[in-house]
Every structure is written in structure tokens, then in C-alpha cells.
N, C-alpha and C positions, 0 to 999 in steps of 0.2 A: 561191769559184770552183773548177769542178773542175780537178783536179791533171793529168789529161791531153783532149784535144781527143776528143770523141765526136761522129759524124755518124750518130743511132741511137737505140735503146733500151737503157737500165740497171738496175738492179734493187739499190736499197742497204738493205742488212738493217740496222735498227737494233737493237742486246743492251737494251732497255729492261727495264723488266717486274718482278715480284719474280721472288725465285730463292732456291728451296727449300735450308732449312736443316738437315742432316743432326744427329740430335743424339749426343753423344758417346758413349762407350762409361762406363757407369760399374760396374757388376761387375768391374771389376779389381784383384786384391788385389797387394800387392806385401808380400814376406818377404823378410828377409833372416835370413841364423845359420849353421851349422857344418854339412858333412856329410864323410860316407868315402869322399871322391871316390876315396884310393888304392885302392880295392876296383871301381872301375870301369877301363870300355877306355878308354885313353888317348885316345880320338877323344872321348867323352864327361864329362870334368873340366873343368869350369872355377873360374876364382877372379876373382872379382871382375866378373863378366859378368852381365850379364841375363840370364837363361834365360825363353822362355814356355814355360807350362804346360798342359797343358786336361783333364790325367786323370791318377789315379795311377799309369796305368802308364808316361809320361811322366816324373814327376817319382821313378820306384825308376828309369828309366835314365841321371836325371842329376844323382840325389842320393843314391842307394843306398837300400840296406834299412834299416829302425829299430836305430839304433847305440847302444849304452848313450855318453853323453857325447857326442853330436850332436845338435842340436835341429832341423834342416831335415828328415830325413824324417818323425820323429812329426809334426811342426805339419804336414805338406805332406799326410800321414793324416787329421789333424783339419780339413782348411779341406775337404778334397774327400768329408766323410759327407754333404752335402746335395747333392751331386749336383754336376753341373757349374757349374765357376767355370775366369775366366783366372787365371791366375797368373804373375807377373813376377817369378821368385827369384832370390837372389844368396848364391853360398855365399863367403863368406871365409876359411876356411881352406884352409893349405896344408901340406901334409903333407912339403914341401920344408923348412921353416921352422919349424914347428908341433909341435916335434917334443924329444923328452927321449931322451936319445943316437940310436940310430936307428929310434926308437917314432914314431910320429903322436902327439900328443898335444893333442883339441881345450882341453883346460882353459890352453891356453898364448894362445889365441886371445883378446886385450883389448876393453876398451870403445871403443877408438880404431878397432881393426881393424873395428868392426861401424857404426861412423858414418862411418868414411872420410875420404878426404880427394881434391884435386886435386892431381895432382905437376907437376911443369914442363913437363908435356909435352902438357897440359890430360887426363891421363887420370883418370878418377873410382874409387875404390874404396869399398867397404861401401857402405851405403844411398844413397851421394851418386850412383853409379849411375842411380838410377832415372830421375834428372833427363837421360837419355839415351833413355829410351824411347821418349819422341814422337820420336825422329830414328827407331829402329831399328824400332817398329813401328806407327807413326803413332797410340797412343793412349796413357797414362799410365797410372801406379795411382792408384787414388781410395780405397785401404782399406790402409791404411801399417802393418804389424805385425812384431814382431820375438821370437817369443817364446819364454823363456827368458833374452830383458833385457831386455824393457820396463819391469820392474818398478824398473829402477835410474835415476835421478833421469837425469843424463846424456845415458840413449840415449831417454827417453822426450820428453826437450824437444827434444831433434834432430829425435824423429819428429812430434812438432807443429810444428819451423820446416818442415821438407821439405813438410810435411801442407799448407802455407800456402802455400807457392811450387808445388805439384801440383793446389793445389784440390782436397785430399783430406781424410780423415778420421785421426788415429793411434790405432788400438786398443792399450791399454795395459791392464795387469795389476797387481797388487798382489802381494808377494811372499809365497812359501809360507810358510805359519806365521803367518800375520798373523789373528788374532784380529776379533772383529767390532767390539769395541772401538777396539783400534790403528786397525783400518781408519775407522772415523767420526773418531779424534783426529788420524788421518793427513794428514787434510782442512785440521787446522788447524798454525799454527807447532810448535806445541808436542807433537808426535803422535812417537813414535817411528818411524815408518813414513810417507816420503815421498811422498802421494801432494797434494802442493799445486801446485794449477795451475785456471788460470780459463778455459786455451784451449778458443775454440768448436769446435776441431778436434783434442779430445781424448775417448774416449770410454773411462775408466776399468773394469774390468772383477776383480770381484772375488765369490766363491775360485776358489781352482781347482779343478778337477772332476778325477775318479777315473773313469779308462776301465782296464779289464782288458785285461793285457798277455802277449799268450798264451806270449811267450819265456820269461818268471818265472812263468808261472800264478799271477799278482797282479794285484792291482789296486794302480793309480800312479797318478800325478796329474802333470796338465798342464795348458797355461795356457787360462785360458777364451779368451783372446782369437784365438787360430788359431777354433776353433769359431765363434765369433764373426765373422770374418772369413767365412767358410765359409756360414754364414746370412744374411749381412749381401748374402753376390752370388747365391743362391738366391733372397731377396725382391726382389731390382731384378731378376732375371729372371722370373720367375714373379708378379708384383704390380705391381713397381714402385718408381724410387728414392726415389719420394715416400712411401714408405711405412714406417711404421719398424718396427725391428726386433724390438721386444720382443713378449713375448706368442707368441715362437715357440718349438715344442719341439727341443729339441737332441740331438739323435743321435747316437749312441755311446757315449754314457757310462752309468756304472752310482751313481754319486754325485757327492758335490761331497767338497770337502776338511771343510769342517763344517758340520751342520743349520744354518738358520735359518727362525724362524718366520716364516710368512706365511700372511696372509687380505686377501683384498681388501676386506674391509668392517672392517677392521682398522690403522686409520693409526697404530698405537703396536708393528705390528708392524716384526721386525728387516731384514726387506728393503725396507718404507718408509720406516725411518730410511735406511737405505742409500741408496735412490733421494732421498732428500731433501736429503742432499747430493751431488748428483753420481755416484752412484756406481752401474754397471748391477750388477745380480745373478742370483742364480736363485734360480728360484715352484717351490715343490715343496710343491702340495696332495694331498688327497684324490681320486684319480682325473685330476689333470694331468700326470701325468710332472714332466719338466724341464725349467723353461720359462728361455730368455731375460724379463729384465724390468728396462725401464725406457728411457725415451726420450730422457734429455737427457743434454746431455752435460757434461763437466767446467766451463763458463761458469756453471752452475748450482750453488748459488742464489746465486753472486756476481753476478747478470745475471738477470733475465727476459726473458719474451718469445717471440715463434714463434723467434728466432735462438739460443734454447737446446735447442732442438729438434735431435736431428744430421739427419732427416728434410729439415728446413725450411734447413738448412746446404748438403746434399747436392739438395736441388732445385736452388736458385742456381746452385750452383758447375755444373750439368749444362747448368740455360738461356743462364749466362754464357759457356761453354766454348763451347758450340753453337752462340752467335750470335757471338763470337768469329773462329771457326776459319770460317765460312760470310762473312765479310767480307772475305777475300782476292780474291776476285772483283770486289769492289770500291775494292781498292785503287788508287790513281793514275787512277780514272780523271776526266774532265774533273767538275768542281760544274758542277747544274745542276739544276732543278726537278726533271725526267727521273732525276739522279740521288736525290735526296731522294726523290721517288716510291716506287722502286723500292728503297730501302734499309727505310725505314718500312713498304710494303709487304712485304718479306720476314719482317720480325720479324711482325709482325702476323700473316701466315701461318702461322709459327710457332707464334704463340700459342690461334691456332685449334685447330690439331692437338694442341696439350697438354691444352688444354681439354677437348679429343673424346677423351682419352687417361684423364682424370681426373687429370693430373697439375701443375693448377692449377684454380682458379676461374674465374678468368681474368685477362686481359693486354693492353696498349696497346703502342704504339712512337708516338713523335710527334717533330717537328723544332718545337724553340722558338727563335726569333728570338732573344729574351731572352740565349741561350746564347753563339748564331754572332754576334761582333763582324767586323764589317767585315776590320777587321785581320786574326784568325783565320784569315778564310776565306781571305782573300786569300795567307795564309803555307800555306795547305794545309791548315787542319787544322778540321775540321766534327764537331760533338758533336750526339748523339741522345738521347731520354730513353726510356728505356720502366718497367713497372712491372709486378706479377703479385700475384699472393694464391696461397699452396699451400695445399691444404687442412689445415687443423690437426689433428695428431693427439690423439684424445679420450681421454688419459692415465685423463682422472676425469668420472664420470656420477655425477648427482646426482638422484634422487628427492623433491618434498617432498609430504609425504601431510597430508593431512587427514580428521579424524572428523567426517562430513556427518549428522547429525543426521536429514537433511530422509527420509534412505532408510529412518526409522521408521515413515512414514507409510505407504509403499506396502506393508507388513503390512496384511494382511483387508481389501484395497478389493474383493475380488471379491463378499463377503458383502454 
């Protein structure tokens, strides 16, 4: 019955319909590490705050010049050579505290201060931060790097749970000096060099690369994984996040830490051992430059499948997030066919436009009975299924030839 007495005409809009699903942002890198904040204007320091970034000239006003014994401006150098990316950084030092009589001193700065904590007051410091973004700037980081400590057991499994709870990825590093050796025994218990881990949200990164550093007129070494990070938001802007990352050349640098052999028709060579466990590297042929290489990420080869793929990781976590966050509008409001419609409808919409994007094969939404028990529904709560294919990345092409005899024949049919 209407709720007041009309003698007339009315007009009742009903919000049916699908409703367009925005998709997430995933080019956002998020760093944390040490900078010389005391060398900046006091309106510009911060500690233990998110900073966004979108250009180097941004990140020398809020993290200074390249410091010898600071890791935030080099890595913040290296993630912005391919061009534009966001970036969400967090410097933890403090120069208040940090300090050897009344010097600054970043080498005081711990592995605690750089994974953080929450204090009584629910304030978050180091990487735990990040977990504040979607409030401060309605989107997250999806490329979780820390470098200069990723390489230490501790901050690297932090950056794979955080990587978990962001529906991210953590770019991690092998430490300087690790041998090609170490680095494949690393993989295992017994490896002097820590790099044992199966998470599908880890993506290991080893050597380190040698960029020339015009304050010493040397060339130094830095962690691949800022570059890394830096190619990683140039191909989901310019390609796509379905698209991975290997196979692209890396900019700014003038070597790696040590040669390794590589041929791609070569599988006993030392960067296919490398990618064969887990591990990305750099392709440096005959007329390639220096290439990122390798597609899967640390689940491999304790794991197969498209879900060792970081590509195939990073699609999900972008369609989950985005049909996620586009379901607000549908929250509380009454069940009813109408509603079912119009939720199944959205995703499916969705999945159209990914498809038309190349950023699946394709995708369903559907409501199964099976799912919705009476009870359920009735206590409020209604489940959807849907399903997708990302296009698989073609790591390895395979040729098989044949000696066809039969093309002896078509010698001197003209005669």
C-alpha cells in the first residue's frame, strides 16, 4: 500500500539493472626504507606516513637527494626509469632517534623499524602502514618492495603476509655477494643464502645490477627489485596487468653484479637454471640489452599451474578487487530476482569488457540454488559463482620438424 494518500499521477523509478564495475588501480608500487628527511623543509618530513608519489621530482621533495647510507631516494631513482608509476612510500627513519651522539645515523635504523608495528593508539608504523591506504587514498599497493632488506629472511616474509592481506605481489631480492650457486642452494634447506619460500605472492629477484653513480664516477650496485617494481607499473600501464613481466628491457643500468649465461634454445643454460627454480633473472644476449626474465613466481616448482604465474596471480587479485569494491551498491538492499539479475548482470558486464580488453578469454557470473540454503538467505547472506580464463603466458614455444622426403619429388617435374 502507498505510504501516503495520492489523488493523481506518480512516477516510481526503480535502481534495477546492472551497474558498471570500475576496475582497480594496479600500477601501484608501495616502498618502504631510510631517507635524509633532516636535509629537507620541515613542512616536508615525514616518518612513518604514506607519502603518494607520481614523479621524481616529487619523491627528491619528500625523500631528498641520493644519500650514501639511505635506501629511499636511489630505489625511488630506479622504480621511476620506465617512466610513470604511483608510488606509496614510507620513510622510517628518524633523525630524532636515529642517531650516534648528535649525527643522523640510518645504519641504527632495525628490521623492526622497517616492518612496524601497531601501538595502542591503533597507529601503524613501517610497511604496516600501507594497510591505511585504501582509507587515505581510496586504492592500495599491488607491488610491495623494500630494497636494501628484502633480501633478509624476516622483512621478506612480512612482505609476502602484507602482499596477502593487499592482494599484492612482494618483490624481493637476493643478497649482494651471492654467487649463482648459493643462489640455486638458496632455494633449498641447506643453501647458505636464504631464499626459501613457496609464496605465490613472492617474486624473488636476483643479482643485482650495476648503474653508474655520477657522485663517485662508479659504477654501484642496487637491488634489482626497485627496477623491477618500476617495469612491473609501466607494463600494466602501457599493455596490461595480465601481462607479465619478463622479456622487458631494463633501463638505467650498465651491468648486473655477475655474467650469467643465457640462450633461449639453451635449457642447461644459468638463467634457466635460475628461472627453474623460482627465481627471475637477467637475459643479456647478443644484441638484447638487459632484459628482465622470467615469469613465475617463488610457488614454483613447488606448485604448478597458470597460479605460478605472477601475471595469472595479478589478473585475479584485479577482477576480485573490482568486483569486490563495485558491490557496495549492493549491499542491504532487499533479495529478490531483480536483485540476482542485476548483481549476475554486473559481473558479466564486466567480463565482457575484460575480454574486449584482452585481459581474459573469457568469464561467467551465475546464481546456483545449490549454494543459497533457505536458511542463508533468510539470515541475509547470498553467494555468486563466477569463473574466468586469463590468457596464459607463453613462457616456452616449441617447434617439431620433420624430413618430408615427398618434396624430392617436385625436382624436374617441369622437364
Amino acid at each position: 500500500m502507498p505510504a501516503n494518500y495520492l489523488h493523481g499521477v506518480e512516477t516510481i523509478t526503480l535502481d534495477n539493472g546492472a551497474k558498471p564495475i570500475r576496475v582497480v588501480k594496479s600500477a601501484v608500487i608501495g616502498i618502504v626504507g631510510t631517507a635524509p628527511i633532516q636535509t629537507l623543509d620541515v613542512a616536508n618530513q615525514t616518518i612513518n606516513k604514506p607519502v603518494l608519489l607520481t614523479s621524481e621530482v616529487a619523491a627528491a621533495k619528500f625523500f631528498g637527494a641520493e644519500t650514501a647510507g639511505y635506501s629511499l631516494p636511489t630505489a625511488l631513482k630506479a622504480v621511476f626509469k620506465k617512466g610513470a608509476a604511483t608510488v606509496i612510500a614510507i620513510n622510517v627513519f628518524n633523525p630524532a632517534t636515529h642517531k650516534t651522539g648528535s649525527t643522523p645515523d640510518p645504519t641504527l635504523v632495525t628490521n623492526a623499524d622497517i616492518i612496524g608495528t601497531v601501538d595502542a593508539a591503533g597507529n601503524r608504523t613501517g610497511m604496516q602502514a600501507w594497510l591505511n591506504t585504501y582509507s587515505l587514498f581510496g586504492f592500495k599497493p599491488k607491488i610491495l618492495i623494500a630494497p636494501g632488506w628484502s633480501f633478509l629472511a624476516a622483512i621478506r616474509t612480512e612482505l609476502e603476509t602484507l602482499a596477502g592481506r593487499l592482494h599484492a605481489i612482494a618483490y624481493t631480492d637476493a643478497p649482494v655477494g651471492t654467487t649463482f650457486q648459493q643462489a640455486i642452494e638458496g632455494r633449498g634447506p641447506a643453501g647458505t643464502v636464504n631464499l626459501q619460500t613457496s609464496s605465490r605472492r613472492s617474486m624473488i629477484h636476483y643479482p643485482h645490477l650495476l648503474v653508474y653513480d655520477a657522485v663517485s664516477d662508479d659504477n654501484v650496485l642496487q637491488p634489482y627489485s626497485a627496477f623491477a617494481a618500476g617495469i612491473r607499473a609501466y607494463k600494466d600501464l602501457e599493455f596490461g596487468y595480465w601481462w607479465s613481466n619478463s622479456n622487458t628491457q631494463i633501463d638505467g643500468i650498465v651491468g648486473t653484479e655477475l655474467p650469467l649465461t643465457g640462450e633461449i634454445n639453451d635449457s642447461t643454460s644459468e638463467i634457466n637454471l635460475l628461472n627453474e627454480v623460482g627465481i627471475v633473472t637477467v637475459f643479456n644476449s647478443f644484441g638484447t640489452g638487459f632484459r628482465t626474465w622470467g615469469s613465475r613466481s617463488a610457488a614454483w616448482p613447488s606448485e604448478s599451474g597458470p597460479n605460478t604465474f605472477e601475471a595469472c596471480i595479478r589478473t585475479g587479485d584485479v577482477i576480485g578487487d573490482s568486483i569486490e569494491y563495485a558491490m557496495l551498491q549492493f549491499i542491504d538492499r532487499p533479495f529478490s530476482q531483480a536483485f540476482v539479475d542485476s548483481v549476475t548482470e554486473s559481473v558479466r558486464s564486466f567480463m565482457r569488457k575484460l575480454q574486449g580488453d584482452g585481459a581474459i578469454l573469457d568469464g561467467n557470473c551465475w546464481y546456483d540454488k545449490a549454494d543459497n540454503e533457505t536458511t542463508e538467505l533468510s539470515n541475509g547472506h547470498v553467494t555468486f559463482r563466477y569463473d574466468y580464463m586469463w590468457p596464459p603466458t607463453m613462457e616456452r614455444i616449441t617447434f617439431i620438424r620433420t624430413l618430408n622426403l615427398d618434396y624430392l619429388s617436385s625436382i624436374g617435374g617441369s622437364n
